[in-house]
C-alpha angles and dihedrals in degrees: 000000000000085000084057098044088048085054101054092048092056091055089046087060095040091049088053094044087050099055093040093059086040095063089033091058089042087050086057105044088053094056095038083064089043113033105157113086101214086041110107109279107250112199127221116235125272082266102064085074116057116182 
C-alpha cells in the first residue's frame, strides 16, 4: 500500500511539472511573437493553456 501511495505522489509531481512547463513554453511563444512591451497584446489560443 505505501509502494502505491509513493506512486501516486510521484505522478502527481510529474503531472504539475507538466503543466508548469506547458504554460511556461506558451508564455514564451507568445512573446516570442511579440516581443515589444508598448506593441498591442496578442493572446495565444485556448489551447496554449492546458489545465
Amino acid at each position: 500500500m505505501d509502494y502505491y501511495r509513493l506512486f501516486r505522489e510521484v505522478q502527481q509531481v510529474k503531472r504539475e511539472l507538466r503543466v508548469e512547463a506547458t504554460v511556461r513554453l506558451s508564455k514564451h511563444e507568445r512573446n516570442k511573437a511579440n516581443p515589444h512591451p508598448l506593441a498591442p497584446r496578442r493572446w495565444g489560443s485556448n489551447l496554449d493553456i492546458i489545465a
